[in-house]
FILO-510211 format. One record per residue: residue number from 1; residue in three letters; y, x, z of N, C-alpha, C in turn. Coordinates in steps of 0.02 Angstrom, whole numbers, plus 50000, padded with zeros to 5 digits. Atoms other than C-alpha are relative to their C-alpha. Layout:
<node><num>NUM</num><residuo>ALA</residuo><n_py>Y</n_py><n_px>X</n_px><n_pz>Z</n_pz><ca_py>Y</ca_py><ca_px>X</ca_px><ca_pz>Z</ca_pz><c_py>Y</c_py><c_px>X</c_px><c_pz>Z</c_pz></node>
...
END
This chain:
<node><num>1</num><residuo>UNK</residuo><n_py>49936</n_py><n_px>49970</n_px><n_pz>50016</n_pz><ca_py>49754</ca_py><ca_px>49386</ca_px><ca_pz>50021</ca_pz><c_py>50027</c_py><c_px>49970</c_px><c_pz>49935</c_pz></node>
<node><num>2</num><residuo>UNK</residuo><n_py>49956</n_py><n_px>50053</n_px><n_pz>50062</n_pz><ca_py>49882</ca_py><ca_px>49308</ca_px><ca_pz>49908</ca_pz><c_py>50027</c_py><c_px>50050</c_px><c_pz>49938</c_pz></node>
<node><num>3</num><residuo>UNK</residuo><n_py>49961</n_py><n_px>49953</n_px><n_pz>50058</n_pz><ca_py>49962</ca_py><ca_px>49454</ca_px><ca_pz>49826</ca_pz><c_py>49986</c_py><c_px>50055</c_px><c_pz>50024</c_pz></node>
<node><num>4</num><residuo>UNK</residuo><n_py>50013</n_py><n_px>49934</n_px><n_pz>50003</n_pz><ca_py>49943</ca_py><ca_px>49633</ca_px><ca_pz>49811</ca_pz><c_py>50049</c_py><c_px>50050</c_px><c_pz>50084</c_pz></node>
<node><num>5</num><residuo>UNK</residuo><n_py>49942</n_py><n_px>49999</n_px><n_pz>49947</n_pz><ca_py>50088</ca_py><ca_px>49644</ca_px><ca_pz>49958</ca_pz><c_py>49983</c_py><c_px>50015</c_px><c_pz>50067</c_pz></node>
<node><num>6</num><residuo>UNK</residuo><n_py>50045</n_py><n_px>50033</n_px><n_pz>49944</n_pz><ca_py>49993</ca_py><ca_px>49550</ca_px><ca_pz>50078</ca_pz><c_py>49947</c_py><c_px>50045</c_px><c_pz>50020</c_pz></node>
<node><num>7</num><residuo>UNK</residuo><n_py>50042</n_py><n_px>49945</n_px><n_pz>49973</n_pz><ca_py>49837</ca_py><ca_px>49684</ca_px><ca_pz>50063</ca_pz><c_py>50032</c_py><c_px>50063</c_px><c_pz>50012</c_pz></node>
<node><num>8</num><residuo>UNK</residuo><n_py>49981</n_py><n_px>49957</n_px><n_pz>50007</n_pz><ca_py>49940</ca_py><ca_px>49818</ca_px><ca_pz>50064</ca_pz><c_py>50023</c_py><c_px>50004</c_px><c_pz>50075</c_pz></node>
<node><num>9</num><residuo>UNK</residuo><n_py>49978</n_py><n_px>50018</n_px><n_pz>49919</n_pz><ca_py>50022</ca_py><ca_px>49759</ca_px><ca_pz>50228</ca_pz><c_py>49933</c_py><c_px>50015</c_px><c_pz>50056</c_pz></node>
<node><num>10</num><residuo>UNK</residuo><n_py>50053</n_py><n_px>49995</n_px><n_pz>49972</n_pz><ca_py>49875</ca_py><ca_px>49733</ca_px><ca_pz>50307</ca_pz><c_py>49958</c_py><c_px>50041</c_px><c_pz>50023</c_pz></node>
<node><num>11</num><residuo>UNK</residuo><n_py>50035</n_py><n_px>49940</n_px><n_pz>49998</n_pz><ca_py>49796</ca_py><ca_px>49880</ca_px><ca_pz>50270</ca_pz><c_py>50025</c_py><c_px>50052</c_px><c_pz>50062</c_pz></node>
<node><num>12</num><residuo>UNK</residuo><n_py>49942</n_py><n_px>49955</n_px><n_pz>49955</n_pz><ca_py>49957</ca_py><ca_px>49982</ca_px><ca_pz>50362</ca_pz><c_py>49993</c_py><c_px>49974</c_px><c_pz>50038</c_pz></node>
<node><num>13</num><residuo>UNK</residuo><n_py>49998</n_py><n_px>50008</n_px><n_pz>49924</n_pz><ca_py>49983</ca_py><ca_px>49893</ca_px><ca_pz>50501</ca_pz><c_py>49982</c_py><c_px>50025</c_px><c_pz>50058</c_pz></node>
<node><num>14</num><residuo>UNK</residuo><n_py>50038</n_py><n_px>49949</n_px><n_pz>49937</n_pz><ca_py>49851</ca_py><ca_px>49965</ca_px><ca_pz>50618</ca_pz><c_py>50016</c_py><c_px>50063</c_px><c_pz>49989</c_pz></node>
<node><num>15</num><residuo>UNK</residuo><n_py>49995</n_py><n_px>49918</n_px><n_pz>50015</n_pz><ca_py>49890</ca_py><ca_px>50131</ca_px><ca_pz>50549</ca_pz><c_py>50055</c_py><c_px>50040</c_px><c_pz>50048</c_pz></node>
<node><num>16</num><residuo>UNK</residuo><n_py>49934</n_py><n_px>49981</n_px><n_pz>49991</n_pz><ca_py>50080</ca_py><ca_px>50143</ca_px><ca_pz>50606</ca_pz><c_py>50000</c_py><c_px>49984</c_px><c_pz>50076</c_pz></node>
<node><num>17</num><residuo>UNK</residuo><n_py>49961</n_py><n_px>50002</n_px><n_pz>49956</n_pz><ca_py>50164</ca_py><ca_px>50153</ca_px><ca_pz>50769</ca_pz><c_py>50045</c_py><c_px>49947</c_px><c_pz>50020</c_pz></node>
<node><num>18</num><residuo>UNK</residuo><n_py>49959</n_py><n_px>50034</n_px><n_pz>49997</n_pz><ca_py>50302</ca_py><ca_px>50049</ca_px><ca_pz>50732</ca_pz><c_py>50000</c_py><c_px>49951</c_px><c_pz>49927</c_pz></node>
<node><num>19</num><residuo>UNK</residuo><n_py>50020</n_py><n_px>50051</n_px><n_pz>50064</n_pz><ca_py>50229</ca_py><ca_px>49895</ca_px><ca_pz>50612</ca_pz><c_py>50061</c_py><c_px>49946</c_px><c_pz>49991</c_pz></node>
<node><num>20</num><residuo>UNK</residuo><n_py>49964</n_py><n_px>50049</n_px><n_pz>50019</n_pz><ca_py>50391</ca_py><ca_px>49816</ca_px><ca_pz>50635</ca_pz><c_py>50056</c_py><c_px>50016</c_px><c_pz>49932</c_pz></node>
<node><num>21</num><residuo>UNK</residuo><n_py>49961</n_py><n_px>49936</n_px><n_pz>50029</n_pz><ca_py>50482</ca_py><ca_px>49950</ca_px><ca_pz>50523</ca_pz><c_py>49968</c_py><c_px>49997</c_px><c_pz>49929</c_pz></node>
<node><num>22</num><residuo>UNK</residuo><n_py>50030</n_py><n_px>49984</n_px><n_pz>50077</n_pz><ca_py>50339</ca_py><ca_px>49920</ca_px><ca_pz>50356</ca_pz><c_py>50064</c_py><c_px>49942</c_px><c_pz>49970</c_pz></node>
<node><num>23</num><residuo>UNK</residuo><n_py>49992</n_py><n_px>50037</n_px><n_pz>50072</n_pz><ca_py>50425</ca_py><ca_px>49877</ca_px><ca_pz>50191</ca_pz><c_py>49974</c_py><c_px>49993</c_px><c_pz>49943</c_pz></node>
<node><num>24</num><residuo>UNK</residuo><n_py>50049</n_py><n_px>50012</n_px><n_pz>50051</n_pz><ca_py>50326</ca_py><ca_px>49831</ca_px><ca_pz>50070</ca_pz><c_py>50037</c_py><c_px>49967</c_px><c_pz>49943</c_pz></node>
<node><num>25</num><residuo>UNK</residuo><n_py>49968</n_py><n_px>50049</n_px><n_pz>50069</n_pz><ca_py>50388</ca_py><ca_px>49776</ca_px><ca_pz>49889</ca_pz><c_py>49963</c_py><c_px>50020</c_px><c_pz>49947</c_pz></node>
<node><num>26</num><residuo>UNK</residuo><n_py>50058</n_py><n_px>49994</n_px><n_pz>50081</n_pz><ca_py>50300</ca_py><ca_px>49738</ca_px><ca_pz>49722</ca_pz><c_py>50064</c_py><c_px>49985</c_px><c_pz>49941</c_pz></node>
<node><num>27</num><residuo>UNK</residuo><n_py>49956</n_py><n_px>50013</n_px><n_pz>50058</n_pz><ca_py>50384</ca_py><ca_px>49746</ca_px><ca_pz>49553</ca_pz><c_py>49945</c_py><c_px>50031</c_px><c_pz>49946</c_pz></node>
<node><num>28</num><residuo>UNK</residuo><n_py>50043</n_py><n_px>49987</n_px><n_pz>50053</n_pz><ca_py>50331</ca_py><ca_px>49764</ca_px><ca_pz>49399</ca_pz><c_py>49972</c_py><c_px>49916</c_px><c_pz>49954</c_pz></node>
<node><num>29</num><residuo>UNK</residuo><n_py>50009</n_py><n_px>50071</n_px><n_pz>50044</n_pz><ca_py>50257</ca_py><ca_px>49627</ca_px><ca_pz>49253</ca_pz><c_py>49928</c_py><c_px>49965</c_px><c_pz>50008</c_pz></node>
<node><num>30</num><residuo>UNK</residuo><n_py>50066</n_py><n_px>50045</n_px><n_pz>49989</n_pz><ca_py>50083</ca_py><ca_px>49517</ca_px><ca_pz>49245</ca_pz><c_py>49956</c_py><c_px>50053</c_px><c_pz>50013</c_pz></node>
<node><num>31</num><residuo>UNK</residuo><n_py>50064</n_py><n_px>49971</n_px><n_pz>50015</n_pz><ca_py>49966</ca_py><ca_px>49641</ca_px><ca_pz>49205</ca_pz><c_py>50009</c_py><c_px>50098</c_px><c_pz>50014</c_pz></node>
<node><num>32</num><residuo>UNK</residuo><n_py>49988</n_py><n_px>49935</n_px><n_pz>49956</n_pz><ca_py>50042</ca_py><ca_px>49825</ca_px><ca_pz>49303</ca_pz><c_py>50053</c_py><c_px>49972</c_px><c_pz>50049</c_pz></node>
<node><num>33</num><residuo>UNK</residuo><n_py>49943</n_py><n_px>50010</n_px><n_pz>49932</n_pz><ca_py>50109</ca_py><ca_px>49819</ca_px><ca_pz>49468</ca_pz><c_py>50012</c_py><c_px>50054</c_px><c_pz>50043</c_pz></node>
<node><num>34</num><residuo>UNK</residuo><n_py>49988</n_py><n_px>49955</n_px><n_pz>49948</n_pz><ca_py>50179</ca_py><ca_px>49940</ca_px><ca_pz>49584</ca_pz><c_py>50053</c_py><c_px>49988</c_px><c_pz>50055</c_pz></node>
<node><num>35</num><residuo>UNK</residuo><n_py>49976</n_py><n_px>50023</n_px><n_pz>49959</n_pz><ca_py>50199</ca_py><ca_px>49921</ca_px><ca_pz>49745</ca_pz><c_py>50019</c_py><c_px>50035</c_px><c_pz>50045</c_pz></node>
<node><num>36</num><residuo>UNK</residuo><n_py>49971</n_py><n_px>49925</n_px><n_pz>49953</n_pz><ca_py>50307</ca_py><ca_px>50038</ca_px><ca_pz>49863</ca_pz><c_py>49988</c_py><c_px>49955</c_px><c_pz>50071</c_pz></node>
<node><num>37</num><residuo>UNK</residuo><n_py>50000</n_py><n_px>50009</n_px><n_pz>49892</n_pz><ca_py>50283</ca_py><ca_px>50048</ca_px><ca_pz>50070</ca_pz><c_py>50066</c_py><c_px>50047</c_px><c_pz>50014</c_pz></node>
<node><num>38</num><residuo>UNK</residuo><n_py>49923</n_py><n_px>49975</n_px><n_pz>49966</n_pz><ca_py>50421</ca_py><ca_px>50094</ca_px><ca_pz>50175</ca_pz><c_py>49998</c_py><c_px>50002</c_px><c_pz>50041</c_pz></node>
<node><num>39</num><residuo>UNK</residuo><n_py>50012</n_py><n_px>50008</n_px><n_pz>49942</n_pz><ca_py>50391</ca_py><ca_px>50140</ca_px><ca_pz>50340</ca_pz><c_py>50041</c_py><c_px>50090</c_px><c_pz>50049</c_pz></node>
<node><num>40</num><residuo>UNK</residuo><n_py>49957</n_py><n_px>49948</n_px><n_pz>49950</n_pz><ca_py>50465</ca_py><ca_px>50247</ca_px><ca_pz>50510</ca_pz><c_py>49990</c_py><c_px>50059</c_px><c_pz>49975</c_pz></node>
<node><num>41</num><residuo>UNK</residuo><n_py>50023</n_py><n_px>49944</n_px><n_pz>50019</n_pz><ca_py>50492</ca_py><ca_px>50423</ca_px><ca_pz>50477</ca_pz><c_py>49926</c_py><c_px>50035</c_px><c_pz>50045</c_pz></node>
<node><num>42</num><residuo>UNK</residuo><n_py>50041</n_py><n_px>49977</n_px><n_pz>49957</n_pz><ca_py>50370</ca_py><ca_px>50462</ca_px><ca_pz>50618</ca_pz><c_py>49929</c_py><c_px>49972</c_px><c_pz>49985</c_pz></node>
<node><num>43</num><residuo>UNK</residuo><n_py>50066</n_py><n_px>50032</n_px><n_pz>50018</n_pz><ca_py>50232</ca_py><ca_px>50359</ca_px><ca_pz>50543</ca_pz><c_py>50002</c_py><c_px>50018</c_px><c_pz>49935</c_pz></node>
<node><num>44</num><residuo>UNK</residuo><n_py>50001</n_py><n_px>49991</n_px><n_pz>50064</n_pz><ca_py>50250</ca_py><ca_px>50427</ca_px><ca_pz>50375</ca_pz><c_py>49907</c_py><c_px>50049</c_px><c_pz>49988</c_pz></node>
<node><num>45</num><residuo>UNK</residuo><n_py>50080</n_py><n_px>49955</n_px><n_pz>49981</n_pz><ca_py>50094</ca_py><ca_px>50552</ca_px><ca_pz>50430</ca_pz><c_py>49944</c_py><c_px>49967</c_px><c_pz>49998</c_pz></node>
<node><num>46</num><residuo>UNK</residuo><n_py>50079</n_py><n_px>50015</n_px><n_pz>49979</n_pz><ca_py>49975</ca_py><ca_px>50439</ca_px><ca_pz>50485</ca_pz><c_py>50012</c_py><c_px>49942</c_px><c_pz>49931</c_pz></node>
<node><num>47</num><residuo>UNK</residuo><n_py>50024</n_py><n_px>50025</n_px><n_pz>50056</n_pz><ca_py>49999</ca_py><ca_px>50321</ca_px><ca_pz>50317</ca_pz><c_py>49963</c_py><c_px>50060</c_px><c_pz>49948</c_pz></node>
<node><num>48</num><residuo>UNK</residuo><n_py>50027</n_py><n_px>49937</n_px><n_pz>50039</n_pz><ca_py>49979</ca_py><ca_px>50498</ca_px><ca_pz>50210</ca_pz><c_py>49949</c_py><c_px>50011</c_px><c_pz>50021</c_pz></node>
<node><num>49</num><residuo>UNK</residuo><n_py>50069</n_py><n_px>49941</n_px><n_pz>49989</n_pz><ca_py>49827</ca_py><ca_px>50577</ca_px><ca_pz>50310</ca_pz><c_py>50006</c_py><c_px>50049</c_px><c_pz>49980</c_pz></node>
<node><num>50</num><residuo>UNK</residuo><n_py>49994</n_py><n_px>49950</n_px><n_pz>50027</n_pz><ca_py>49785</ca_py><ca_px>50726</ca_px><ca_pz>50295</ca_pz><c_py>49984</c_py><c_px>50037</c_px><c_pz>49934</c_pz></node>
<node><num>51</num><residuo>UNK</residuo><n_py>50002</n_py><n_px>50000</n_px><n_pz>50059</n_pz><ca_py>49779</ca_py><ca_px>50795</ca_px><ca_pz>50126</ca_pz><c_py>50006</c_py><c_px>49941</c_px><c_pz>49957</c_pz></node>
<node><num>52</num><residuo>UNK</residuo><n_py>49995</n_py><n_px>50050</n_px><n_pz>50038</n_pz><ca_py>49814</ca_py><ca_px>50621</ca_px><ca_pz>50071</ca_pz><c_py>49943</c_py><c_px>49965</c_px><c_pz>50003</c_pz></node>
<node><num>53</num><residuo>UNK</residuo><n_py>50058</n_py><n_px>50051</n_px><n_pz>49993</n_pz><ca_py>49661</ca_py><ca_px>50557</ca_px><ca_pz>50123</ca_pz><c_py>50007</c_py><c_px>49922</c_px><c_pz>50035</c_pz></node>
<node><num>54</num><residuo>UNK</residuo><n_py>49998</n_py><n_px>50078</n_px><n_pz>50006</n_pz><ca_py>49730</ca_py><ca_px>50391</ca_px><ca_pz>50200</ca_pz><c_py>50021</c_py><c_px>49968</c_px><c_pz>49948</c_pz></node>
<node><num>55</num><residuo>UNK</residuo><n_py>49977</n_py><n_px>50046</n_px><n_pz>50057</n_pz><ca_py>49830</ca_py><ca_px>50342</ca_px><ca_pz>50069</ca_pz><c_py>49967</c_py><c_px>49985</c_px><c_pz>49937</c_pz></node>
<node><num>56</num><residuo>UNK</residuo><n_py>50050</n_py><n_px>49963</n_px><n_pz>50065</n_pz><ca_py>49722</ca_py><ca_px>50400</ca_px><ca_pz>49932</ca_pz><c_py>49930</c_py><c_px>49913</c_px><c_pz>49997</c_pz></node>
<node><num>57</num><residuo>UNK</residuo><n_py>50036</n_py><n_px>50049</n_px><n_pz>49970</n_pz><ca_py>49583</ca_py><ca_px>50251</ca_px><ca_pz>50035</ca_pz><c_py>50064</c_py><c_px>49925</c_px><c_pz>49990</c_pz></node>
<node><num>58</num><residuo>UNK</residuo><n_py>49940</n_py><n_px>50064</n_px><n_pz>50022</n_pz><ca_py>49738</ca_py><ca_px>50126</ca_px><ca_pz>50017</ca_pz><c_py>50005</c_py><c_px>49984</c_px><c_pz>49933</c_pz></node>
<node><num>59</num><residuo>UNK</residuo><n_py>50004</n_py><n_px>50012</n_px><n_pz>50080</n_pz><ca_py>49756</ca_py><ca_px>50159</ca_px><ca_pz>49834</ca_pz><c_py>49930</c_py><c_px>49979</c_px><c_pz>49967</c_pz></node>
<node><num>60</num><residuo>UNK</residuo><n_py>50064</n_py><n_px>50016</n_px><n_pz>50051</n_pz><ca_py>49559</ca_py><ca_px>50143</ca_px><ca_pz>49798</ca_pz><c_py>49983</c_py><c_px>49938</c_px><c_pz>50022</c_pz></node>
<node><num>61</num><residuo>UNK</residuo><n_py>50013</n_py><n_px>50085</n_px><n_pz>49999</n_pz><ca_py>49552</ca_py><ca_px>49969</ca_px><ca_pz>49891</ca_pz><c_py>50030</c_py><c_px>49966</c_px><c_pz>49976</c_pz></node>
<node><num>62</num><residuo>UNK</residuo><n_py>49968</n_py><n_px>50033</n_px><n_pz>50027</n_pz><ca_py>49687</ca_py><ca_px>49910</ca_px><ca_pz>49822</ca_pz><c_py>50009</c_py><c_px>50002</c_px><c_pz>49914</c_pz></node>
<node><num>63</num><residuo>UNK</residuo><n_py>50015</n_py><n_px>50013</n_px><n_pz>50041</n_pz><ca_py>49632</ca_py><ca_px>49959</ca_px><ca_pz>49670</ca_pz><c_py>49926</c_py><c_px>49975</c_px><c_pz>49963</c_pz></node>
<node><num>64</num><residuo>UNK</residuo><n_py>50043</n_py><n_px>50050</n_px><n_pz>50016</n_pz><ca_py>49464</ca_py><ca_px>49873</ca_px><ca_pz>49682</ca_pz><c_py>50020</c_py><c_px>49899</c_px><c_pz>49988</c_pz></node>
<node><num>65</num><residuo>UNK</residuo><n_py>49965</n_py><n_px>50090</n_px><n_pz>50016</n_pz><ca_py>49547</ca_py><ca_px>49699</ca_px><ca_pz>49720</ca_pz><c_py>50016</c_py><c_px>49986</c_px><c_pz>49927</c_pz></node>
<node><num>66</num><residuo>UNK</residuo><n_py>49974</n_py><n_px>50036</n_px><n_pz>50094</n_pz><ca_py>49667</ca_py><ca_px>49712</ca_px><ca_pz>49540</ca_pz><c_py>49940</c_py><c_px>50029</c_px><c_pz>49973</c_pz></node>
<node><num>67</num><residuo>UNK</residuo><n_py>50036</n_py><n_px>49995</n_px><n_pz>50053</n_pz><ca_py>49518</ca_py><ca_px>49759</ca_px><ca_pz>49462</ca_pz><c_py>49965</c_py><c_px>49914</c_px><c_pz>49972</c_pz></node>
<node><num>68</num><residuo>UNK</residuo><n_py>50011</n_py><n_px>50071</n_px><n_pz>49992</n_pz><ca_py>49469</ca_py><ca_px>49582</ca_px><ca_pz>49504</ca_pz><c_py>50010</c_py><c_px>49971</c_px><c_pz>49963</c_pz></node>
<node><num>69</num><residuo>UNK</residuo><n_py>49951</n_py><n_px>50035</n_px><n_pz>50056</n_pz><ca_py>49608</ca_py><ca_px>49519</ca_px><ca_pz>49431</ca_pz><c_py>50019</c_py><c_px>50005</c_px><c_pz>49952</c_pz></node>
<node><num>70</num><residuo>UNK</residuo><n_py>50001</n_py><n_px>49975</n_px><n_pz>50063</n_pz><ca_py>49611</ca_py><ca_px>49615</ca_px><ca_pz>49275</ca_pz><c_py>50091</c_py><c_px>50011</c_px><c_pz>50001</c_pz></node>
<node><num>71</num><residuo>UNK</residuo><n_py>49928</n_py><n_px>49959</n_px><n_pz>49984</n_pz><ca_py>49774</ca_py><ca_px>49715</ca_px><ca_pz>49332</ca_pz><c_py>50006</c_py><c_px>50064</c_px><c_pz>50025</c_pz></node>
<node><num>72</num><residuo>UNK</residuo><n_py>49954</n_py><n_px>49927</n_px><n_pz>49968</n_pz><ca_py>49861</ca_py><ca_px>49883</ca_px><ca_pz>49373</ca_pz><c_py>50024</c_py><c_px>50009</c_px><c_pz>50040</c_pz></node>
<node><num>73</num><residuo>UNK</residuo><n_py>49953</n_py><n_px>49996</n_px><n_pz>49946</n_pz><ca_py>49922</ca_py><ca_px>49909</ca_px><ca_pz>49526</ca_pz><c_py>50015</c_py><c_px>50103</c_px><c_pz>50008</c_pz></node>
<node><num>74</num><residuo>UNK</residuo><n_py>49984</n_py><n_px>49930</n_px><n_pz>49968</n_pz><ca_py>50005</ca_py><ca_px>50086</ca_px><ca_pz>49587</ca_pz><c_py>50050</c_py><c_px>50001</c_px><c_pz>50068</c_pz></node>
<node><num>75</num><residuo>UNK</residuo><n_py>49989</n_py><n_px>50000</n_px><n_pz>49957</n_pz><ca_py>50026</ca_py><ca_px>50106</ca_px><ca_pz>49749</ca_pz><c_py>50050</c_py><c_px>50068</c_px><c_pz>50016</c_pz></node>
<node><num>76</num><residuo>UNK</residuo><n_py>49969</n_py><n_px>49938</n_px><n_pz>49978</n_pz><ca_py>50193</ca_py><ca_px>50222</ca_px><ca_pz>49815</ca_pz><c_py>50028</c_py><c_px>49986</c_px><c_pz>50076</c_pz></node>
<node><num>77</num><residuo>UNK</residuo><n_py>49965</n_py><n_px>50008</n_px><n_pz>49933</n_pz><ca_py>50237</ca_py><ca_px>50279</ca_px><ca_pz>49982</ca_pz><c_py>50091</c_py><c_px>50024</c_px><c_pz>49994</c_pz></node>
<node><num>78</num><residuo>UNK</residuo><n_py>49913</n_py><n_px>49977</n_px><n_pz>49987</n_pz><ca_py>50438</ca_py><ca_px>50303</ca_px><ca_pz>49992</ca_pz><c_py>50028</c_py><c_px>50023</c_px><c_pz>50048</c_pz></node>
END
């Protein structure tokens, strides 16, 4: 994976219903990044889980990777 984007994608895909519908965007400077998803209202559930337990698994892999890289990432669903 090339960018924080790219795993993030990846991750969703199988999750959702309708993977043609993810938006994914990163902003932010070198060393914090946050990166919002954007996906069908009807798939908004199965990225969340219940009590937040998928996304919660999204945020802790994707915050093993920037640990890698000696970076911040924060992962939001929109």
């Amino acid at each position: 994976m090339t960018s924080m984007t790219d795993l993030v994608t990846a991750i969703i895909t199988p999750l959702v219903e309708h993977p043609e519908e993810i938006q994914v965007s990163e902003t932010g400077d070198g060393s914090v990044i946050t990166v919002e998803v954007r996906v069908a209202p009807d798939d908004m559930g199965r990225v969340i889980g219940k009590g937040g337990r998928v996304i919660n698994a999204v945020r802790t892999v994707v915050k093993a990777a920037a640990t890698k890289r000696n970076i911040k990432v924060f992962v939001e669903v929109v």
